[in-house]
N, C-alpha and C positions, 0 to 999 in steps of 0.2 A: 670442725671437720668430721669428727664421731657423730653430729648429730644428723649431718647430711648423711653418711652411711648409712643409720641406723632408717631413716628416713625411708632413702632410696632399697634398702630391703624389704623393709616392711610393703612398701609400694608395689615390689615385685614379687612377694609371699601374695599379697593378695590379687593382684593378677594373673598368676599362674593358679591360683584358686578360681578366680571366676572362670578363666579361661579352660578350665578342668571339668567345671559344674556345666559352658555352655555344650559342653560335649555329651552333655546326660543325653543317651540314648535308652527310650524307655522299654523297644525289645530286647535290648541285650540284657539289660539289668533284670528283664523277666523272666531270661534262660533260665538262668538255675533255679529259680523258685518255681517257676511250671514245670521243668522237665521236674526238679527231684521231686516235686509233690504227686507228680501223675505217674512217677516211678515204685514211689514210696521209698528215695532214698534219702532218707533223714539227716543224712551226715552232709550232702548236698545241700537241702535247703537250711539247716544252719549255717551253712557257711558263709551263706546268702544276707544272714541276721545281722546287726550292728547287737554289740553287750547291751544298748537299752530299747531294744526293740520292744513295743509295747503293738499288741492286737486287739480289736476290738467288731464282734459282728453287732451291728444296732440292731439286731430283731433275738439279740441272746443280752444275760444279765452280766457275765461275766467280763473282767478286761484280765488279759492277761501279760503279763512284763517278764520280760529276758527272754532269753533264745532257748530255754530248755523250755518254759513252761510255754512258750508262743508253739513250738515244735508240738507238744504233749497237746495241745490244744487241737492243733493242725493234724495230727495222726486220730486221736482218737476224742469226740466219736466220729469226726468228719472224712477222715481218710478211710477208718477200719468198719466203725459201722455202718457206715450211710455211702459208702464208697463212689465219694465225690470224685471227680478229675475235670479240668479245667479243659473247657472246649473251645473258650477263646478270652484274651484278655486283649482290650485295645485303648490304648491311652490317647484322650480325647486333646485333653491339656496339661501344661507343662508349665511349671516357672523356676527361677532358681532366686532365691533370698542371697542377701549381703552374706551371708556364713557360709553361702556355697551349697547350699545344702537344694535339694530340685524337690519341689512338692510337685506331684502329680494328681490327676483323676484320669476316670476312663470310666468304661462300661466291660462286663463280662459276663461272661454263660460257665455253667457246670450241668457236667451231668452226675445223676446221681443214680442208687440202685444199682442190685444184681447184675442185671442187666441194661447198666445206662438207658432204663426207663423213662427216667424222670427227669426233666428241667427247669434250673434256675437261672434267671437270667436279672441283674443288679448292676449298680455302681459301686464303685472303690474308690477311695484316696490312697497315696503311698506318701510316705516321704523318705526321703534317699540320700545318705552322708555319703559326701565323696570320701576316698580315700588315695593315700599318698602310691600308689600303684595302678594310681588311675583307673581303678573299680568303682562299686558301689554297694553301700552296705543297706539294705532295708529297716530302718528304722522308725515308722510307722504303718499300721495298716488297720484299716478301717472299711467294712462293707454294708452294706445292705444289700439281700436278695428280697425276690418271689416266687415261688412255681410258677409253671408256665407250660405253655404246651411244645411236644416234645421238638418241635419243626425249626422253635426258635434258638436250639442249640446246635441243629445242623446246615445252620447258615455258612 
């Protein structure tokens, strides 16, 4: 009888998991990591981070792991010197794995410079840990941009 219990638990932990994960909405999950980056409020987009967030841009050497040095990464030199802000991020596709977990892609633009002179426009991956309050923690991210002319970040 204990093993049908433990059964019928488990059965429904992970049902209420997928049924969690099917829920992954990919602009809500992007609120706080665009608004605090295009804020510059730091304390915002870590909150956004899972403890083993790892970042990665393919046209840079660096990877970097955890939410302080993903953050330090994210501020500077991308936020402070080159004063990137995100002009649009749209997620193309979507799945969620057996652990619940939703990996995403999409396409996005920034602009950069003084003067939001200059545009990049790329692909990302994300991958996205549900959590028990029904959020979602960012747990991977992955880019590649280009320059580009500046018309295709005011789409």
């Amino acid at each position: 009888m204990q093993i049908q219990g433990l059964v019928f638990a488990l059965c429904l932990a992970f049902a209420s998991t997928a049924a969690g994960a099917a829920d992954f909405k990919a602009q809500t999950a992007h609120k706080g990591l665009i608004e605090g980056f295009n804020n510059r409020d730091w304390a915002a987009v870590r909150a956004v981070l899972a403890d083993d967030v790892v970042f990665h841009r393919a046209n840079a050497k660096e990877v970097f792991i955890g939410p302080d040095a993903v953050v330090g990464a994210l501020k500077e030199p991308i936020a402070d010197k080159w004063n990137v802000k995100f002009a649009t991020l749209n997620s193309t596709n979507q799945f969620t794995g057996k652990d619940g977990r939703a990996v995403e892609r999409g396409d996005f633009a920034i602009t950069a410079g003084s003067n939001d002179e200059t545009c990049y426009r790329g692909s990302y991956m994300m991958t996205w840990l549900p959590q028990t309050d029904q959020t979602w923690k960012l747990q991977m991210l992955a880019w590649q941009d280009v320059e580009t002319a500046i018309a295709n970040c005011k789409q």
